[in-house]
Structures are given as structure tokens and as C-alpha cells.
C-alpha positions in Angstrom: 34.6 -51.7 20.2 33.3 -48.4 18.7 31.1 -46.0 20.7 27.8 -47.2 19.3 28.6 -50.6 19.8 29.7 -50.3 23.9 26.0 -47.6 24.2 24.4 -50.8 22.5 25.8 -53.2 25.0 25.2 -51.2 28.1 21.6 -50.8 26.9 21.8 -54.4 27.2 22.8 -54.3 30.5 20.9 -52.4 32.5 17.7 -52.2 31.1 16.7 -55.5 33.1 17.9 -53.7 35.7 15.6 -50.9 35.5 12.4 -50.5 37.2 9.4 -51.4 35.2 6.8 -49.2 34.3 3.4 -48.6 33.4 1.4 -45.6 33.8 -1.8 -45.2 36.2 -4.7 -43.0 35.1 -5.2 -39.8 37.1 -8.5 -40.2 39.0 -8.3 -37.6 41.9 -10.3 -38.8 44.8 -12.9 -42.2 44.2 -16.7 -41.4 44.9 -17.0 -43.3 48.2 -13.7 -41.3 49.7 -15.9 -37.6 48.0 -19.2 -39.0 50.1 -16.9 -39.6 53.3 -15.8 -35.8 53.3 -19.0 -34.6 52.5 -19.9 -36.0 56.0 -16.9 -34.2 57.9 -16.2 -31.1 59.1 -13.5 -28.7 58.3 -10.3 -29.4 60.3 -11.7 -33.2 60.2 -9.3 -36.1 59.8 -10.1 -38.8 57.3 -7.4 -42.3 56.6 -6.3 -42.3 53.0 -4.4 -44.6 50.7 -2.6 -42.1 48.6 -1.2 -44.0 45.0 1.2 -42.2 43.1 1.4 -42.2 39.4 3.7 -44.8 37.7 3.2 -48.1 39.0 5.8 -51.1 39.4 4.2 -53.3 35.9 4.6 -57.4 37.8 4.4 -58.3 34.4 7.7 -57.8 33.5 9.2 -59.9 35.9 10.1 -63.9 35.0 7.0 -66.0 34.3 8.0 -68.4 37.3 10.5 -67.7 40.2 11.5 -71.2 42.1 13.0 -71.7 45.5 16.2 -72.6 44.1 16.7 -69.2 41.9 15.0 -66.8 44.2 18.0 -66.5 45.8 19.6 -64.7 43.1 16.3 -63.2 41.8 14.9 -61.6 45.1 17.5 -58.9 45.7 16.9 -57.6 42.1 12.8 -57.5 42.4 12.7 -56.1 45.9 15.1 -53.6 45.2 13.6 -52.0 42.1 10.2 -52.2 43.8 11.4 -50.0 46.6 13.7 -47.8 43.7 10.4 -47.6 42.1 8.8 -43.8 42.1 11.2 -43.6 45.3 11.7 -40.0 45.1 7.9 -38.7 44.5 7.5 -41.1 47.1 10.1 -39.7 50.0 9.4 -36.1 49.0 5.7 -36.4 49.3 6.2 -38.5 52.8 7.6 -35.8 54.2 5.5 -33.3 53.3 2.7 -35.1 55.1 4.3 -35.8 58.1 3.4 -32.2 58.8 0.0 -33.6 59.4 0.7 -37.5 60.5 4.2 -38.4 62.1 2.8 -42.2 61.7 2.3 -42.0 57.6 3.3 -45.2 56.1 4.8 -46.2 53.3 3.8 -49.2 50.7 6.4 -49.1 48.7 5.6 -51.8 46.8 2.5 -50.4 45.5 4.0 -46.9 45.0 1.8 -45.4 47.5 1.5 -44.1 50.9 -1.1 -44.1 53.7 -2.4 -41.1 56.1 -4.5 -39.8 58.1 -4.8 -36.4 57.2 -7.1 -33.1 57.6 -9.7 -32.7 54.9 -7.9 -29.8 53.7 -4.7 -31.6 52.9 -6.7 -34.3 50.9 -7.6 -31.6 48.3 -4.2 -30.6 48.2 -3.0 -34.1 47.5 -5.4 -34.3 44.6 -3.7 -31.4 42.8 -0.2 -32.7 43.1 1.1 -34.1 39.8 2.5 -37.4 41.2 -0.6 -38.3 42.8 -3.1 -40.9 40.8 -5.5 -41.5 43.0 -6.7 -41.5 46.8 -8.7 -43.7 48.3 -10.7 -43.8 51.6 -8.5 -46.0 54.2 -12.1 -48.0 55.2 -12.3 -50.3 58.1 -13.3 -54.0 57.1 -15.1 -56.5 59.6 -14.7 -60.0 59.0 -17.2 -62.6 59.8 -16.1 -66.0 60.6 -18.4 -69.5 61.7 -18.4 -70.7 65.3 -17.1 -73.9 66.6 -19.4 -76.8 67.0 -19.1 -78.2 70.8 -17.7 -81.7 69.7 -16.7 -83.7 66.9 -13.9 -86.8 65.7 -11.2 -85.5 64.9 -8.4 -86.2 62.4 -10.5 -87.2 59.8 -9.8 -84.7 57.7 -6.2 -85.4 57.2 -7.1 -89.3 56.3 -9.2 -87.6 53.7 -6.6 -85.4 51.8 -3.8 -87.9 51.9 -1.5 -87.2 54.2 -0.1 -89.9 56.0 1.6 -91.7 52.5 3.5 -88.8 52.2 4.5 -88.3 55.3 5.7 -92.1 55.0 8.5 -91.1 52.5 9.8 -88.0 54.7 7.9 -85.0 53.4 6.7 -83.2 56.1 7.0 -79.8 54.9 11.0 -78.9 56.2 12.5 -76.8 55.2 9.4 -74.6 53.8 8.1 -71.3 55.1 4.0 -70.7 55.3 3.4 -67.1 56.0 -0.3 -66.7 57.6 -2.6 -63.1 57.4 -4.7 -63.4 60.5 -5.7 -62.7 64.2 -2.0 -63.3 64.9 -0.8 -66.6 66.7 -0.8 -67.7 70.2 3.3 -69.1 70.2 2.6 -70.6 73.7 0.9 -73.5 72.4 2.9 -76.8 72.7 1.5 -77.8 69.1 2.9 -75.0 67.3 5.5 -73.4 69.1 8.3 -74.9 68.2 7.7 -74.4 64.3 8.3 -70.5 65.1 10.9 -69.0 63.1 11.6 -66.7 65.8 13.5 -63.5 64.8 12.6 -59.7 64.1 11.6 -61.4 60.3 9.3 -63.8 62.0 6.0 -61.2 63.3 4.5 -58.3 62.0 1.7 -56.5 64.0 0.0 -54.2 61.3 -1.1 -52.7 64.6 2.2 -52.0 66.0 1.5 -53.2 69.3 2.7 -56.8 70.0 6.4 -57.4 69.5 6.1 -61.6 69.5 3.2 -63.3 68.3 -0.3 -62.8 70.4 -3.7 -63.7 69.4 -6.5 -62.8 71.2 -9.5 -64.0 69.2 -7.8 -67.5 68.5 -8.7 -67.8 64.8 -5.6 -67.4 63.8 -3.7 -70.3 66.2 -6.6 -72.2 64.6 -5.8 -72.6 61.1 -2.0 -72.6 62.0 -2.2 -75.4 63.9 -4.0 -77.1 60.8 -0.8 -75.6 58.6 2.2 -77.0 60.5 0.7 -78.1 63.6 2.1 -81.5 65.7 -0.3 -83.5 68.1 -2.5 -82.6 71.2 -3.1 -85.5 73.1 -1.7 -87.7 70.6 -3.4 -86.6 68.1 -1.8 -85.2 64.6 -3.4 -81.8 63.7 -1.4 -80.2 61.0 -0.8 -81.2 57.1 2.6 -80.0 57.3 4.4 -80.6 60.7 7.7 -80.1 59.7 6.7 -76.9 58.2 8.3 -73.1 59.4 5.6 -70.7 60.1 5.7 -66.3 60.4 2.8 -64.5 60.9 1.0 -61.3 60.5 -2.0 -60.0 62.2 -4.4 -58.1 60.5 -7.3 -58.6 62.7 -8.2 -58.1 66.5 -11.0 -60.2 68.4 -13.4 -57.4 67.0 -12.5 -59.0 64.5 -11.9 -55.8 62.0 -8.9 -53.9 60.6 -8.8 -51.7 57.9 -7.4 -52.0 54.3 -4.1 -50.0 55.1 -3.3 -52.8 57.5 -3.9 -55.9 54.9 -1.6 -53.8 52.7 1.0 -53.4 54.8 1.1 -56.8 56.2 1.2 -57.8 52.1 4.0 -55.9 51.9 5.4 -57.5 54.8 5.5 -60.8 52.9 7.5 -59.4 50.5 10.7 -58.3 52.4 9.9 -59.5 56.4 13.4 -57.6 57.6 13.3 -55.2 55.1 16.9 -56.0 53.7 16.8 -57.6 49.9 20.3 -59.1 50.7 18.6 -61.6 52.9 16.3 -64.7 51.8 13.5 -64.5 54.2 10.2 -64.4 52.0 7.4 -67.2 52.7 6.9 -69.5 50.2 3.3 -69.9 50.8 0.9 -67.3 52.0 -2.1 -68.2 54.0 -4.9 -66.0 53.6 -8.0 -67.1 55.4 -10.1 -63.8 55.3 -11.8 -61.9 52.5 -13.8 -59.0 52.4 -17.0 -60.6 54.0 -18.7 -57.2 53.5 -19.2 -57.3 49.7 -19.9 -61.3 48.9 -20.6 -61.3 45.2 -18.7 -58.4 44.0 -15.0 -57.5 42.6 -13.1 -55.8 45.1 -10.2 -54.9 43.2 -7.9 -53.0 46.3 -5.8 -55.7 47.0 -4.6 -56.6 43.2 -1.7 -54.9 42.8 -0.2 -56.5 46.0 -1.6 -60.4 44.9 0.2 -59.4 41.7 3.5 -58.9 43.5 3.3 -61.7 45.6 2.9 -63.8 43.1 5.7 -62.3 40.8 8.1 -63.1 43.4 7.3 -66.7 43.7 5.2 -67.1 46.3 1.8 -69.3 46.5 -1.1 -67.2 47.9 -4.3 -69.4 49.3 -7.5 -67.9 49.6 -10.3 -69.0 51.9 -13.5 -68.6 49.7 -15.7 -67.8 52.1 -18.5 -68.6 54.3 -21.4 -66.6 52.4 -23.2 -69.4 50.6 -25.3 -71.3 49.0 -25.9 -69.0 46.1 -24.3 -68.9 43.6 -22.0 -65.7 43.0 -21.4 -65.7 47.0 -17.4 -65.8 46.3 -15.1 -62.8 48.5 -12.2 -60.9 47.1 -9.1 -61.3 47.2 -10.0 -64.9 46.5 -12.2 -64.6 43.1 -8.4 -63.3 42.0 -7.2 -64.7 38.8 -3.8 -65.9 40.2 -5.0 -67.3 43.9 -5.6 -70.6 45.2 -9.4 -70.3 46.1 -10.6 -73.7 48.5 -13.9 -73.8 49.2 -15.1 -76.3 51.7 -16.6 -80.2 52.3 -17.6 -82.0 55.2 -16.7 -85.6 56.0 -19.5 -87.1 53.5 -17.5 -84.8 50.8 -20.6 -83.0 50.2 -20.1 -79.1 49.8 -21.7 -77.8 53.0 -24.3 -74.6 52.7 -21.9 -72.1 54.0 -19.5 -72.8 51.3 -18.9 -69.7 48.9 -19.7 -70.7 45.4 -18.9 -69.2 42.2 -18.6 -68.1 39.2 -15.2 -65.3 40.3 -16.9 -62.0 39.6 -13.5 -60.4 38.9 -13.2 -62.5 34.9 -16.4 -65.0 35.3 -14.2 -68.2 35.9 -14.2 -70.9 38.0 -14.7 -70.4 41.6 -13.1 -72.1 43.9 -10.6 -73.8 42.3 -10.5 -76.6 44.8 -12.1 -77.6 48.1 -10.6 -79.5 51.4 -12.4 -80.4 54.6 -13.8 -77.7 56.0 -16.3 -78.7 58.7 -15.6 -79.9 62.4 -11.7 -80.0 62.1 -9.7 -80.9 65.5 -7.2 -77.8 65.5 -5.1 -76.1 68.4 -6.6 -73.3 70.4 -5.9 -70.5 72.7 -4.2 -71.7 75.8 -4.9 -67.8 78.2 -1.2 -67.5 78.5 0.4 -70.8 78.3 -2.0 -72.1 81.1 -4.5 -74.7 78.7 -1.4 -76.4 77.0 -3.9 -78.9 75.6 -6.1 -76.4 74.4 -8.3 -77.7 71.3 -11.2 -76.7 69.1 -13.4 -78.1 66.3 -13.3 -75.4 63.8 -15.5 -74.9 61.0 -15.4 -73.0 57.4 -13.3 -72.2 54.3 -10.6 -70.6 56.5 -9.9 -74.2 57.6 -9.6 -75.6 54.1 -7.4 -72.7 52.8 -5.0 -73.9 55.9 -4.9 -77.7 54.6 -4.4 -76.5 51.1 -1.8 -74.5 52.2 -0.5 -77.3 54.3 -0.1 -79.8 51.1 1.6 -77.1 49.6 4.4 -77.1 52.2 4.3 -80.7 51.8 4.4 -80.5 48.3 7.6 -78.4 48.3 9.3 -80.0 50.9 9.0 -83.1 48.6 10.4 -81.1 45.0 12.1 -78.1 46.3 12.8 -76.9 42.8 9.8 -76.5 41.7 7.9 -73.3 40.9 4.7 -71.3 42.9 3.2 -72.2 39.4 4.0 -75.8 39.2 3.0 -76.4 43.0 -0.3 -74.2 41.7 -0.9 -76.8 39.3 -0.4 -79.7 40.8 -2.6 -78.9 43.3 -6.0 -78.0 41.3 -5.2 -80.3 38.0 -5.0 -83.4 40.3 -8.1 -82.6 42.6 -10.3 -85.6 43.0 -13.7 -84.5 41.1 -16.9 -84.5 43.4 -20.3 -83.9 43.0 -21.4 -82.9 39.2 -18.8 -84.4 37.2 -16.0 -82.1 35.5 -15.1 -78.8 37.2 -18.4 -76.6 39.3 -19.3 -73.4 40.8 -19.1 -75.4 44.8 -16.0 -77.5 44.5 -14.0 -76.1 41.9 -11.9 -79.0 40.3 -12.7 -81.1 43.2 -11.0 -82.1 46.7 -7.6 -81.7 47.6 -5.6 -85.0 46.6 -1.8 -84.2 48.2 -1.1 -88.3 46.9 -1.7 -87.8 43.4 -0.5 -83.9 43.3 3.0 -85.7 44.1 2.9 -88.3 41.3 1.7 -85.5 38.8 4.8 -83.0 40.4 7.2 -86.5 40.3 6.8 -87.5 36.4 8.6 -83.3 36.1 10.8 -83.1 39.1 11.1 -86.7 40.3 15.1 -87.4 41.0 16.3 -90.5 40.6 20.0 -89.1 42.3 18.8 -91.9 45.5 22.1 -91.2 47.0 22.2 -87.3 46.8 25.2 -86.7 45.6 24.7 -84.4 43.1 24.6 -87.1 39.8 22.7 -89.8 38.2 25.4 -92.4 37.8 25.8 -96.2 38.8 25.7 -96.0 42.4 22.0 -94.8 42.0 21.7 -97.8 39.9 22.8 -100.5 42.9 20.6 -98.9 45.2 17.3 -98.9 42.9 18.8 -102.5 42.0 18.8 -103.3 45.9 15.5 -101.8 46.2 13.9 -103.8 43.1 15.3 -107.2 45.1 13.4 -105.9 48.7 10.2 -105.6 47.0 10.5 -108.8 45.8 10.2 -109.9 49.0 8.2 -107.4 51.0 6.1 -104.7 50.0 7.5 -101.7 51.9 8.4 -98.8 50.4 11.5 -98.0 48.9 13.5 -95.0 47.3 13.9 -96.1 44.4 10.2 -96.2 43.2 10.5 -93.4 41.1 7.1 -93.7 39.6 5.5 -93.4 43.2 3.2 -96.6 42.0 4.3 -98.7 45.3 7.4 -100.8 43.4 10.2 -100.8 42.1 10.0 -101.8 38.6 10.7 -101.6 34.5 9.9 -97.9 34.9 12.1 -96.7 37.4 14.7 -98.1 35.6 14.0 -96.7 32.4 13.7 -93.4 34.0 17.1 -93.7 36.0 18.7 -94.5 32.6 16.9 -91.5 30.8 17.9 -88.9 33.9 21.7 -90.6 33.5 21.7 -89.6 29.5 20.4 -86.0 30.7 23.4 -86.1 33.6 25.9 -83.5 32.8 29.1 -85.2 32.1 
């Protein structure tokens, strides 16, 4: 091999390897963050996001990362975004710890957050890595309160549960990440789902060091996530489910945008070691910026963008803010988010229910809608005192849990499928309410977790019945065994393939077509 030929090759190489590009406009300071230090005086400290030039361009990674591959996969993206503008970063981090020993970093969207003396903001603005810097503003979220009573459990009839269930999936072996008031781990309902570990909690405060919650919201729509039974009654869509958490918000309830960012980040790498598999595989997000209903709020983009690029399915509550139309909330009105808007136990889209169109591209908003009104859900117990503790909850947050739920389901059922085929399934299957065809309230209708898993079976069904790792004859006896059973009874078998109740030409013909695509 000649020279040119081995500098061709290692082109080849490494280039994947490399961090991907693409180059941020130089915009100095944004208006609102000019009109905040108008207001100050000098020596004055103001919170900044601080975003460095080059940014990491999501765009170059794979079009789909599944469960199976991320392995492999996850080492490589985490690492080049933390490689990514890593230097700039680390030299200009240390320059303003002169000023704030607590500066963070987000590495993964090449930037840094401060709090900082007026002065040093016009500094920043004249360095030549520095892009743009952005007022760190606080956000107050606004949220519906509980009705007194209710019947409960109703909404999980609804969506479909209980069939799946039937056949095993339960959501083990998934991971459902949720951005929220925290989680009170003392409840009997949900503690035992806990992953537990340093991985398993991040306080964006940096106060708590295991899961609290002191407004509740956020043991709410966790217990609708992976939650068992209180009082014999089942709660969550995905009991088998594991759950992590991150709080973003106190009782108040507000936060500011540094924290969302970080807790984004979080999601990405919870150790912070790319050797280890720890990611969620489904992000809960039932917030949104209930400040600006109506409008594009494009801070949290870059981060959705990520999140998604590394496989993982982010829900969006749509938000409380309707009936007009153009009422949706960033993040959800993001292209590449699960928005759920909500219904109530007629399946009529109740007032409060954000509609569309998205105001960041004009389409469809929300995507999908589950029960959102009156749900039975696990609440505070004061310290581990109220182990029965329960609540009817209303509003989108509750229906972003449940879709989030039947996405856990969904995955526990085809765990080689991709954040885009689970996605999919989801919104292309939705049971069509109100106007016919796809609308501004419910999106492509309600969730339907019974026919998402036929639609995800006809491309990832498996008709390996035994598990052994091929298609051969002893599948054959047992789908022949199972044909002779429903003959006889109607209860379900393994072998129904098609997911239609039997066992019948069609299972067979698509055991013989997965045994000609068997590797041999």
C-alpha cells in the first residue's frame, strides 16, 4: 500500500470519528439579556447562558439509534459531544470562575452558564469563541388543581392496557426518565421501580441527594408512568417499567432555563461515563414554558435535537392554555417531540386542552391525545406517613405520562425497535376522534397502545416462540400446539403472531417466511 492509498484509508477511518460541525452566527448579547443590564447597576450580577461558536451538528449522527445498537453507538456520540469545542470551553470556564466558583458546564450544547458581574458580560461578548449570551431567565410553570373526587382507573381501560399486559408486556426492562418537581421514592406504588444509584437522581438544584418532591406533581404523573396499585387499584401504564428522575421545579413551582438544560443534559450521560449504558429510553417532559402559550420558544432545541439523536423518545405535555387555537407551549410545538394533548372520559377534548397549529413550522399540534382529566395517581405521602396517599389529577401533564407509559410498554414488547419506530407507532395508529382525519385539539386522535402493537408486530413480530435465538422447527411444534388449544378454547397463545386472537393460516405463513430469512 502506497502513501496515498494508507492517507486515503485513514481518512476513512477517523472522519466518523470526528466531532461534527456547523458554525453558529456571532450575535453578541440577545435584546431581552441588553434590556436586563440596562436595569442593573455597575458591580451587578446577572445569570447567563454563554454559547460558544461551533456547535455539535445532531444531524450527522445515524437516522435511528435502537436499544439493541446503542450500546455500541452511545460511547461514540457522548464522547464527541463532550470532545466537542472542549478546549474553548475548559479555558473560558476557568477564566470565569474568577467571578462564579459554581459556573456550569453544558457540554452538550457547547456552552456554559454563570452568574457573572455586568462588566464581565461585555467582556464575554468580545471573546472570539463566544456566539451568543443569553439572559439565564427564571420560568414559572402553571399547572391545574385536583378535583376533590372522581372513578378511577378509567383511563387505563380507555387506552388499552390490560390486553397487553395479558401477553407479559409490562414495560421491564425499559427506563422512563421524568423532568419534574422530583419524586416522592417513599410511596409504596412507586418505590420499588427506583433504579437507585448515583445515575438514578439529579437535583438541577443541587440540594437533594435521593429523590424528594415537595409539590407532588411530579410523584403524580410517575405513578401514572410505572406506577402499581393503591388500594388495589392499578395506577400506572407501565408497571414493570424502571424510572430516574430529575427535578427542575420546586413547589413555587419555577426554575430557570439553566436548570432545564442541565437536567437535559443529564439525560444524556446520568453518571457522566460514556463507557456505561445508562441513558433513559423515554423522556417525560410534562412542563412547557406556560409563560409564552402561542409562540416559538426556540431555547431548548439544540438539547431536544440531541436527545433525540441518541435514541431516546421525548413526550411533551401540550399544555393547559386552551381553547384557542394557537395555545400550544414550547418545547412541545418541537418538530421531533411527542406532543399529547388531553380528553376526558366522554373522549371529548376538554377546554384546557392546548390546541394547535405548532408555531415553530405550522404543523400539527398535538400529535396525539390520552386521558387527561380526573386520573387516580399516587401522591405525596409527608415522609412515608400517608402510604396510601392518592389524588385525582387533571391536565396534559397526565396524558404525556400515559403516552409515555405505552411507550415503555411498547418497548418492553419489541425491544429492537427504534425511538422512531415506537414514535410512529404511537401517532399513526391513534384512534381518530372528533372531526374526522388529523385536528388542531386531538392531533391524530387517542392513544390506542392495542393497535400501536399490531402496527410495531407486522415489522418486529418474532416468531422465535422458544427464544433461542432461531426460527426453526421447534417454533413450528409449539405454534402447531398452540393452533390445536385454540381449537378448543379461546385463550391466548404465543404463537398468534398476527396479534388477531388465533392461531391461524397467517402465523404460519409468517413462521415459514421469518425461517427463509433465518441465517443458516
Amino acid at each position: 500500500m502506497n502513501l496515498y492509498s494508507f492517507i486515503i484509508l485513514l481518512g476513512v477511518v477517523l472522519v466518523p470519528l470526528l466531532p461534527q460541525s456547523v458554525s453558529a452566527e456571532k450575535t453578541g448579547l440577545t435584546s431581552t439579556l441588553k434590556s436586563v443590564m440596562q436595569n442593573t447597576r455597575p458591580g451587578d450580577k446577572v445569570s447567563v447562558i454563554i454559547r460558544l461558536l461551533n456547535r455539535y451538528d445532531s444531524r450527522a449522527r445515524p437516522a435511528s439509534i435502537n436499544r439493541i445498537n446503542r450500546a455500541q453507538s452511545k460511547k461514540q456520540f457522548i464522547r464527541q459531544l463532550k470532545m466537542h469545542g472542549r478546549i474553548q470551553r475548559n479555558n473560558l470556564l476557568q477564566w470565569i470562575r474568577q467571578f462564579d466558583s459554581n459556573a456550569k458546564e453544558l457540554w452538550h450544547i457547547n456552552a456554559l452558564l454563570a452568574t457573572v458581574p455586568v462588566e464581565v458580560v461585555n467582556r464575554l461578548q468580545q471573546n472570539p469563541d463566544v456566539a451568543q449570551i443569553t439572559w439565564n431567565r427564571q420560568v414559572s410553570f402553571s399547572f391545574l388543581p385536583s378535583p376533590p373526587s372522581a372513578i378511577g382507573g378509567w383511563n387505563l381501560d380507555m387506552i388499552g392496557t390490560e390486553w397487553l399486559w395479558r401477553r407479559g408486556y409490562r414495560g421491564q426492562g425499559v427506563v422512563v426518565a421524568s423532568l419534574d418537581s422530583g419524586v416522592d421514592v417513599l410511596h409504596p406504588a412507586i418505590q420499588d421501580s427506583w433504579r437507585g444509584g448515583d445515575n438514578s437522581w439529579f437535583d438541577a438544584f443541587d440540594e437533594a441527594q435521593q429523590p424528594v418532591d415537595d409539590m407532588g406533581h411530579g410523584t403524580q404523573t410517575m405513578g401514572i408512568i410505572c406506577g402499581g396499585k393503591i388500594l388495589g387499584t392499578q395506577i400506572g401504564v407501565a408497571p414493570g417499567c424502571t424510572w430516574i428522575a430529575a427535578r427542575i421545579f420546586k413547589s413555587d413551582p419555577s426554575s430557570d432555563l439553566g436548570h432545564i438544560h442541565r437536567a437535559l443534559q443529564w439525560c444524556l450521560d446520568p453518571d457522566g461515563d460514556p463507557n456505561t449504558l445508562d441513558q433513559p429510553d423515554i423522556v417525560n417532559n410534562s412542563w412547557g414554558l406556560t409563560d409564552r402559550p402561542g409562540e416559538c420558544v426556540a431555547e431548548f432545541e439544540e438539547d431536544v435535537s440531541l436527545l433525540n439523536a441518541a435514541g431516546i423518545v421525548m413526550v411533551f405535555a401540550a399544555g393547559n392554555s386552551g381553547p384557542a387555537f394557537g395555545s400550544d407551549l414550547s418545547p412541545a410545538n418541537y418538530s421531533d417531540v411527542l406532543s399529547v394533548g388531553a380528553v376526558d372520559q366522554a373522549m371529548s377534548i376538554p377546554s384546557f386542552s392546548s390546541r394547535g397549529p405548532a408555531s415553530c413550522d405550522g404543523s400539527l399540534f398535538p400529535l396525539l391525545a390520552a386521558p387527561g382529566k380526573e386520573i387516580l395517581t399516587c401522591d405525596l405521602t409527608l415522609g412515608g406517613i400517608f402510604t396510601t396517599s392518592r389524588t385525582y389529577a387533571t391536565g396534559t401533564s397526565y396524558s404525556a405520562a400515559q403516552v409515555s407509559g405505552a411507550a415503555a410498554v411498547l418497548y418492553s414488547a419489541f425491544p429492537n425497535a427504534d425511538a422512531a419506530a415506537i414514535r410512529s407507532a404511537l401517532v399513526q395508529t391513534a384512534w381518530d376522534i372528533g372531526q374526522e382525519g388529523p385536528d388542531y385539539e386531538s392531533g391524530y386522535g387517542l392513544l390506542d397502545m392495542d393497535s400501536a402493537f399490531r402496527s410495531l408486530l407486522i415489522s418486529h413480530g418474532t416468531a422465535d416462540l422458544n427464544e433461542d435465538g432461531n426460527v426453526d422447527v421447534a417454533d413450528l411444534q409449539i405454534m402447531l400446539q398452540s393452533w390445536m388449544q385454540t381449537q378448543t378454547n379461546t385463550a391466548e397463545s404465543i404463537g398468534d403472531l398476527s396479534a388477531d386472537g388465533v392461531v391461524n393460516l397467517w402465523d404460519f405463513y409468517e413462521l415459514a417466511r421469518q425461517y427463509e430469512c433465518n441465517p443458516k
